[in-house]
C-alpha positions in Angstrom: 43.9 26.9 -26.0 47.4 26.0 -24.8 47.3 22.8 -22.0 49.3 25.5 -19.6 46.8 28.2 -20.4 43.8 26.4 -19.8 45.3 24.8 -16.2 45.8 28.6 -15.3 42.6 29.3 -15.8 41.0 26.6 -14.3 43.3 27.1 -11.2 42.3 30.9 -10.9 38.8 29.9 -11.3 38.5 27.1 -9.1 40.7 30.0 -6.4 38.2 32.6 -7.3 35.4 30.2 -6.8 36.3 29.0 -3.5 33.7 30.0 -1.8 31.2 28.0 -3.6 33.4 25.0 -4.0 34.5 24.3 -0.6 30.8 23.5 1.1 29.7 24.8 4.6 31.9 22.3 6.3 34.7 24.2 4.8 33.5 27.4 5.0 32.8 27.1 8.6 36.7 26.4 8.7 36.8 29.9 6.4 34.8 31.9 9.2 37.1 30.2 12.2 40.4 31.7 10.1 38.6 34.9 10.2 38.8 34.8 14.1 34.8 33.7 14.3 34.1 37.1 12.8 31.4 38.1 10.0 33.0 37.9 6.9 31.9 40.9 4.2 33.3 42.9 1.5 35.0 41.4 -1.5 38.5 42.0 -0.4 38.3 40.0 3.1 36.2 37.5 1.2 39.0 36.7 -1.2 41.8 37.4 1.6 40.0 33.8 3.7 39.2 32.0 0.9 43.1 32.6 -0.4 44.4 32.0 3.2 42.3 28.2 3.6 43.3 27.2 -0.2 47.1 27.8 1.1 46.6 26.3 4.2 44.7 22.9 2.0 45.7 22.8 -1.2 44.3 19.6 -1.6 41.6 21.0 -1.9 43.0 22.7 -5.2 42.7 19.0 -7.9 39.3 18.7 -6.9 38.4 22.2 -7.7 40.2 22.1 -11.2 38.3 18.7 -11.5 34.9 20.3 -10.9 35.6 23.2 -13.2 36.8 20.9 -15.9 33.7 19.0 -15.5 31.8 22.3 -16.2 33.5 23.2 -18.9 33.1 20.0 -20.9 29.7 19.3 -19.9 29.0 23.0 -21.3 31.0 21.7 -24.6 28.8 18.5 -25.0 25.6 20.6 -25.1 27.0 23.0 -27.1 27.6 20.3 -29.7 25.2 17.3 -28.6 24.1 16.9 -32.2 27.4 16.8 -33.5 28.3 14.6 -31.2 25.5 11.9 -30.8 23.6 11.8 -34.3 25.5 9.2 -36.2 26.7 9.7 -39.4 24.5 7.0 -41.8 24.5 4.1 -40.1 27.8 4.5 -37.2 25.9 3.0 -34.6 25.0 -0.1 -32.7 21.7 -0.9 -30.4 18.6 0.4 -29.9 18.0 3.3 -32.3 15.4 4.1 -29.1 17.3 4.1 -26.5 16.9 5.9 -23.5 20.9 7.0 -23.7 23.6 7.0 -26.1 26.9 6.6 -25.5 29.8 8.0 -28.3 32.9 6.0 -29.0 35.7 8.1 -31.0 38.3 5.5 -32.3 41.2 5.2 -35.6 41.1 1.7 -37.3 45.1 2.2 -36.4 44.6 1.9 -32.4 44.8 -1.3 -31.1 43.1 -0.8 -28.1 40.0 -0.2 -30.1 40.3 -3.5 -31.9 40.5 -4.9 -28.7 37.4 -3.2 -27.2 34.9 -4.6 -29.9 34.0 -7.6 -27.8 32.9 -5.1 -24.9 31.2 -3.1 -26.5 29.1 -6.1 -28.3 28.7 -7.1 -24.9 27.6 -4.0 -23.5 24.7 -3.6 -25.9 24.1 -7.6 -25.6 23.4 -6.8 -22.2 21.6 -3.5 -22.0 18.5 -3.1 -24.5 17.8 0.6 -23.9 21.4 1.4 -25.1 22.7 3.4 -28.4 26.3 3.7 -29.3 27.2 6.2 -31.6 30.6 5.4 -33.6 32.8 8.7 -34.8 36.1 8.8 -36.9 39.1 9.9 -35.1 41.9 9.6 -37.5 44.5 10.6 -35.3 46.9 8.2 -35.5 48.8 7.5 -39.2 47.7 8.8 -42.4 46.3 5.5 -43.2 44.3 6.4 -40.2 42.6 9.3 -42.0 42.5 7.1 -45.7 40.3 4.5 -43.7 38.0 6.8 -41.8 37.4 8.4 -45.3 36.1 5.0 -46.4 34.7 3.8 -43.3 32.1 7.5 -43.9 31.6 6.0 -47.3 30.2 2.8 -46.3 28.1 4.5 -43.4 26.6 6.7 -45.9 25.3 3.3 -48.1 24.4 1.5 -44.6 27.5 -1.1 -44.6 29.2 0.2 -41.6 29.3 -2.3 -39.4 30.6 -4.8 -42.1 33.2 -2.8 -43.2 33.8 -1.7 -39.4 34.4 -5.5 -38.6 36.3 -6.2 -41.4 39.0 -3.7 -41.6 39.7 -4.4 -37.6 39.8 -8.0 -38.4 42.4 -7.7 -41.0 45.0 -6.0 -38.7 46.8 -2.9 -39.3 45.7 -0.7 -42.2 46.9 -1.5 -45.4 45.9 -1.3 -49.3 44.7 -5.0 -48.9 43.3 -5.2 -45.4 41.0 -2.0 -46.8 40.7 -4.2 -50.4 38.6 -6.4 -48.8 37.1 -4.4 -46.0 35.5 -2.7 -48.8 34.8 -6.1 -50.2 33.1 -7.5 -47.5 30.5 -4.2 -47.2 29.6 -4.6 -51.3 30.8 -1.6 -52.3 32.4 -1.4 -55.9 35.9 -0.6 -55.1 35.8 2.9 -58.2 32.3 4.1 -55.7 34.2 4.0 -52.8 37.6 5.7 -54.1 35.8 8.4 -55.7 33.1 9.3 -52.8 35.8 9.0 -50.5 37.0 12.7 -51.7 33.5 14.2 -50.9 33.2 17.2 -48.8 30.6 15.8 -46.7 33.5 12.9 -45.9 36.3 15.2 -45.2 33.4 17.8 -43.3 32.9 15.1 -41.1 36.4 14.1 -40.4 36.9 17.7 -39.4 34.2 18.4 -37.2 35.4 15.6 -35.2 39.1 16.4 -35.2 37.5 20.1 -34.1 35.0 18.5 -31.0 37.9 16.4 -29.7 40.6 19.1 -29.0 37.5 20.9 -27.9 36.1 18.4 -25.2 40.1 17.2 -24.4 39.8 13.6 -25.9 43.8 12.6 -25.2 43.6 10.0 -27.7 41.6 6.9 -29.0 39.2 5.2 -27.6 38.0 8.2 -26.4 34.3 8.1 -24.9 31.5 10.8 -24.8 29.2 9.2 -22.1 26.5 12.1 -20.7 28.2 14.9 -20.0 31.4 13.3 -19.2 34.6 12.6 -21.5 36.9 9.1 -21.0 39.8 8.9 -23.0 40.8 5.0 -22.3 39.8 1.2 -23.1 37.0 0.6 -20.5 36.2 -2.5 -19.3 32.6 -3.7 -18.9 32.4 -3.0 -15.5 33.6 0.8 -15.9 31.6 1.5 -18.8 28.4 0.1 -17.1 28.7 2.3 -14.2 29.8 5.2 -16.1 26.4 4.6 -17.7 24.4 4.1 -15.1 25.4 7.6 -13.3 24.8 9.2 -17.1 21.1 8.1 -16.5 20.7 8.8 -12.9 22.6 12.3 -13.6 19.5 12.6 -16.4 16.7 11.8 -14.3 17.5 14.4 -11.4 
């Protein structure tokens, strides 16, 4: 789906919707354009409801909002498993967790170098919390050579080493991924050759597919409940953004 094709059709359905988006406050405003009439039949009904969206249209971003909400919270339980079971060993915290929380990042993207020390703080400080690591390889075609290995050393439970590592050493390169590899103790002809397994490039796929399909706009990009972020969070954001995940779950 085009960007321009799906704002149209957000748009018409957040106009065709109006009626249940606006709330009785607004509605009451609906009935007073009607001339304090009853409002009935399909036609008149969609004749107000046009007539106040004109007469507010700011009322029209927070529609598209809401719908766009719908939609992607329909697209995260569509694919929750794809999203939130790790592959091997891509996650950090309490395997028990009442809530898990998805990054998708490229070892090319410095902002996701740069948000390793929050997120080691946000588990430090929140025992009852999972995050789930996915490969994004968006970025470079190193990008997509280091995801392949970073899937390799999840599969032998040496991701977080090699995770570590390869940030540490910069920008991806033949060395910096020489000694990523290194660090996690994996035989340099293992990783090279399971690196071309289907499972590894399956993977890389399906995440590539779920992104476009949940409107990640690029790395970090964060599944948290049944929302999508696409930014660096601070600690403060990505705490609250968690606590409303877990009070949107109990009610």
């Amino acid at each position: 789906m085009s960007p321009a094709f799906g704002n149209n059709r957000l748009l018409l359905a957040a106009i065709a919707g109006g009626s249940a988006l606006l709330g009785a406050g607004a509605m009451a405003a609906v009935t007073h354009l009607s001339g304090g009439g009853p409002v009935s039949g399909r036609g008149q009904i969609e004749r107000v409801v046009h007539d106040y969206v004109l007469a507010h249209p700011e009322i029209i971003p927070e529609a598209m909002g809401l719908m766009r909400d719908r939609e992607t919270g329909r697209e995260i339980a569509a694919n929750r498993d794809a999203i939130v079971k790790p592959f091997g060993d891509a996650w950090i915290g309490n395997p028990n967790g009442n809530l898990t929380i998805v990054e998708y990042f490229d070892y090319n993207c410095g902002f996701c170098r740069s948000s390793l020390p929050t997120i080691a703080k946000l588990v430090a400080s929140d025992p009852e919390l999972r995050v789930v690591f996915r490969e994004l390889p968006i970025l470079s075609d190193e990008s997509r050579v280091a995801a392949r290995y970073s899937l390799v050393a999840a599969q032998r439970g040496k991701f977080k080493a090699f995770h570590d590592a390869l940030y540490a050493g910069g920008p991806i390169s033949e060395a910096s991924l020489a000694k990523a590899v290194a660090v996690a103790g994996i035989d340099p002809a293992v990783a090279r050759q399971a690196a071309g397994r289907p499972e590894i490039e399956a993977e890389i796929q399906s995440n590539l597919a779920i992104a476009q399909r949940l409107g990640m706009s690029g790395t970090p990009s964060w599944v948290i409940g049944d929302h999508v972020v696409s930014a660096a969070l601070p600690l403060d954001e990505l705490q609250a953004a968690i606590a409303k995940a877990r009070a949107a779950a109990k009610s």
